[in-house]
ZAVEXPA-927904 format. One record per residue (C-alpha): residue number from 1; residue in one letter; chain; x, y, z. Coordinates in nm, 3 decimals. Each point is the difference from the previous one (the first is absolute). Layout:
! residues N
NUM,a,A,X,Y,Z
...
***
This chain:
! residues 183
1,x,A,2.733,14.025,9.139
2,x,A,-0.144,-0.127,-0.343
3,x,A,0.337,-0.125,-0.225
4,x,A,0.055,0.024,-0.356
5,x,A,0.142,-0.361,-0.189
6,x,A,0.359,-0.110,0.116
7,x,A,0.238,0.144,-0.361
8,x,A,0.306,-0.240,-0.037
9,x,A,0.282,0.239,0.017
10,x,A,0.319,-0.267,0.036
11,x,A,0.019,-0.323,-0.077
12,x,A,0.326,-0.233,-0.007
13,x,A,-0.104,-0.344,0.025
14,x,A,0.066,0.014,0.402
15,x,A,-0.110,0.300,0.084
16,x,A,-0.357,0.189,-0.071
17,x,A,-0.072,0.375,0.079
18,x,A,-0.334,0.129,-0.067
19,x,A,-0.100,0.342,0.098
20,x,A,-0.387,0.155,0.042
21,x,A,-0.189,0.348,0.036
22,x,A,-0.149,0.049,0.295
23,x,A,-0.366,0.194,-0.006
24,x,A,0.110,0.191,0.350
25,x,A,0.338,0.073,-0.122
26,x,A,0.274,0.137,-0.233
27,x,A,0.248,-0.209,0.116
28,x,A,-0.045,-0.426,-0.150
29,x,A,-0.008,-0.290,0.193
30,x,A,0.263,-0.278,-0.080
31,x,A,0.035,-0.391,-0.058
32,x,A,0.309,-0.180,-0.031
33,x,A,-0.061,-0.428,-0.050
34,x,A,0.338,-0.202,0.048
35,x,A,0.042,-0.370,0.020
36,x,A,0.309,-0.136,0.192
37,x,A,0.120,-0.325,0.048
38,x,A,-0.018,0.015,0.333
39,x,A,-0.189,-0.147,0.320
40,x,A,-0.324,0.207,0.172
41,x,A,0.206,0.000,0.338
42,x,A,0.284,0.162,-0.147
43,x,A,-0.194,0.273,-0.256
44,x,A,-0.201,0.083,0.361
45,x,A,0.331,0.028,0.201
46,x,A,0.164,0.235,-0.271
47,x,A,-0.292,0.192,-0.025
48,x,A,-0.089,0.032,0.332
49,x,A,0.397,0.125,0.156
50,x,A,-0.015,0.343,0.059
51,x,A,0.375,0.016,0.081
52,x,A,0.063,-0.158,-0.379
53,x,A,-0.253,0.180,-0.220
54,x,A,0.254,0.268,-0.086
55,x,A,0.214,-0.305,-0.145
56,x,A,-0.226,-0.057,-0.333
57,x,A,-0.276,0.291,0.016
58,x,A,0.139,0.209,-0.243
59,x,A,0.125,0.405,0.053
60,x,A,-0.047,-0.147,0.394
61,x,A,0.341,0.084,0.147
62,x,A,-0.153,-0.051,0.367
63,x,A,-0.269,-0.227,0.189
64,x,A,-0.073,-0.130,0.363
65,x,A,-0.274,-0.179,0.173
66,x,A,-0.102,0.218,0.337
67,x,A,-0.204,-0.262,0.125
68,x,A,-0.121,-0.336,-0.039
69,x,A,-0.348,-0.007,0.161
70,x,A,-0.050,-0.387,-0.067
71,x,A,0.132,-0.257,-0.224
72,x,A,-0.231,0.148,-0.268
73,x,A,-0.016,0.364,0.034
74,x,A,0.311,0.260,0.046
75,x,A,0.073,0.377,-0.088
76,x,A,0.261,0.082,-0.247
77,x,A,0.164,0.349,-0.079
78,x,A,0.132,0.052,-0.325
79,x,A,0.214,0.271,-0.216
80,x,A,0.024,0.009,-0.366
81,x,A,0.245,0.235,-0.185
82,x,A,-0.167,0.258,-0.214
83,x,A,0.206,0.142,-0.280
84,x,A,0.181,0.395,0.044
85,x,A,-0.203,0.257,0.061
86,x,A,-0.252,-0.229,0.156
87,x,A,-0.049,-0.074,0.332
88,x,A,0.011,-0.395,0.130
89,x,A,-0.288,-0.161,0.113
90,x,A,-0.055,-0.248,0.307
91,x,A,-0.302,-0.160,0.124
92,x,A,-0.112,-0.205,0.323
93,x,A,-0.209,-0.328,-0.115
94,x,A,-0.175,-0.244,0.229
95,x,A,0.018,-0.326,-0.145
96,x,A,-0.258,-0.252,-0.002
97,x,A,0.061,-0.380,-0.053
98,x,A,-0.309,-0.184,-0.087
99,x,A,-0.041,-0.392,-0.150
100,x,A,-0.236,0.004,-0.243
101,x,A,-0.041,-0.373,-0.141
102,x,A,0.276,-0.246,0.109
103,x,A,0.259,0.096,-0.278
104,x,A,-0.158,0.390,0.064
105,x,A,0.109,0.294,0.174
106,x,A,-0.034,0.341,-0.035
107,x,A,0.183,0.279,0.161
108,x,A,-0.166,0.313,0.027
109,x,A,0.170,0.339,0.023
110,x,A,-0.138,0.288,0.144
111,x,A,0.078,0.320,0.170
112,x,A,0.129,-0.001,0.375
113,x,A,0.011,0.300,0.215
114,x,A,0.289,0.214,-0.095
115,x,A,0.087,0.114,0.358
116,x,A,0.139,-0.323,0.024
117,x,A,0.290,0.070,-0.202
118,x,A,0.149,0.379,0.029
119,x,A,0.011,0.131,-0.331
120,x,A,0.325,0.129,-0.146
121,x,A,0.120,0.336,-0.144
122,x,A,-0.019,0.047,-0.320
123,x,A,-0.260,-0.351,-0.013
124,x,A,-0.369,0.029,-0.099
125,x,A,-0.203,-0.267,0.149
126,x,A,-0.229,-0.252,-0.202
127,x,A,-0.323,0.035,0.182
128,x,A,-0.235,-0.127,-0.253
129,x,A,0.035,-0.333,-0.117
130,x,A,-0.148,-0.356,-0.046
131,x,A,0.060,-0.306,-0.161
132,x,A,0.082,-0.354,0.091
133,x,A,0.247,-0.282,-0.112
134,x,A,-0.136,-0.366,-0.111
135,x,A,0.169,-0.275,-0.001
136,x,A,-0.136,-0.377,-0.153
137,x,A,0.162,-0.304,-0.054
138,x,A,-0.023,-0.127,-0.350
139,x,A,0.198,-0.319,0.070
140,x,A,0.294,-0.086,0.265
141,x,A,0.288,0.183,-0.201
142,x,A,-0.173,0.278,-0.099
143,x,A,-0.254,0.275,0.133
144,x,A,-0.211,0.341,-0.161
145,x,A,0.061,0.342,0.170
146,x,A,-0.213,0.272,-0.054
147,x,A,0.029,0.354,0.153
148,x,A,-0.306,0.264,-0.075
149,x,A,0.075,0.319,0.155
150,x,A,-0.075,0.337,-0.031
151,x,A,0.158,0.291,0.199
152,x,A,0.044,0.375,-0.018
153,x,A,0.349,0.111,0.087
154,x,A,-0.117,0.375,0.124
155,x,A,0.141,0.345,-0.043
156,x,A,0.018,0.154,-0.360
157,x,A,0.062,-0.274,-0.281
158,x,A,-0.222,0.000,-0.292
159,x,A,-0.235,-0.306,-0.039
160,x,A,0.174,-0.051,-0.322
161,x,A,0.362,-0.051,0.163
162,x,A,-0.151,-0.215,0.218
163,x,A,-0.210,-0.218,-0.268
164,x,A,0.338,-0.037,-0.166
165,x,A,0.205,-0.171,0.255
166,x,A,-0.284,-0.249,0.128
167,x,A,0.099,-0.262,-0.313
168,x,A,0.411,0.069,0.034
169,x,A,-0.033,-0.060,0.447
170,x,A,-0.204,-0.284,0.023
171,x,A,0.189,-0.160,-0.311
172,x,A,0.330,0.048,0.155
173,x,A,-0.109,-0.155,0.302
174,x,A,-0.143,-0.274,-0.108
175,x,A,0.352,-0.079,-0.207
176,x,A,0.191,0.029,0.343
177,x,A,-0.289,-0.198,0.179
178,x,A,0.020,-0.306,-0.256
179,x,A,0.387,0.043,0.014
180,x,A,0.014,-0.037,0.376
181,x,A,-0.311,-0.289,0.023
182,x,A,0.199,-0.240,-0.267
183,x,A,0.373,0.022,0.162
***
């Protein structure tokens, strides 16, 4: 999937959201860059709680881990509230802890098998997605979290709608992510 140059969309000293075309798609891939003043351990513990994602991923009123396979891979289900007359999404994500230097790690998201999680009514399910979450060290008070992801939401939304919410999402996320990592 050849990529076109990352376009600064948001940028607010903390918090970075680039967006990019996509060759095999309409719909843009995002970036969002945030450094914390946080530890590693506690960015990957945040990141990684399925039952707590709901808490700072933004327009995410629901989340729970369905199973932890090991210490560094587990399958999440999550809903996120679509505005009136739009129908919410929710996906099912296996995700993948991985060290990548030793103040590293990456945490890849991709899509699990949706029979593992019964879809609801009125709920269209996320079924293609990918991305992954890194997470580096900079110095002991502070780390740099980066989350590349693109995803199509399904049913009948223009590309365009969807283009326009993947700067105001991760943004919002990131704000609640930095807000829960430094208190």
């Amino acid at each position: 999937m050849y990529s076109q140059q990352w376009e600064l969309k948001k940028d607010d000293g903390d918090i970075q959201v680039y967006t990019r075309k996509l060759d095999s798609t309409r719909i843009n891939e995002y970036k969002a860059v945030l450094i914390a003043e946080t530890t590693v351990d506690e960015a990957i513990s945040v990141l990684t709680n399925g039952d707590s994602l709901n808490n700072w991923t933004y327009k995410t009123p629901e989340s729970k881990q369905l199973e932890k396979i090991s210490d560094n891979e587990f399958i999440v289900w999550m809903r996120n509230d679509f505005p009136w007359p739009l129908n919410d999404r929710d996906n099912v994500s296996r995700i993948k802890l991985k060290k990548l230097s030793n103040k590293s790690y990456q945490i890849d998201i991709s899509v699990e098998d949706s029979l593992v999680h019964k879809v609801e009514k009125n709920v269209i399910r996320m079924d293609l997605f990918k991305g992954y979450w890194r997470v580096q060290e900079l110095d002991e008070d502070s780390v740099l979290i980066i989350q590349q992801m693109y995803g199509d939401p399904n049913g009948v939304l223009p590309a365009w709608i969807v283009n326009s919410i993947l700067v105001t999402f991760p943004y919002h996320s990131f704000e609640n992510l930095k807000e829960i990592l430094e208190n």
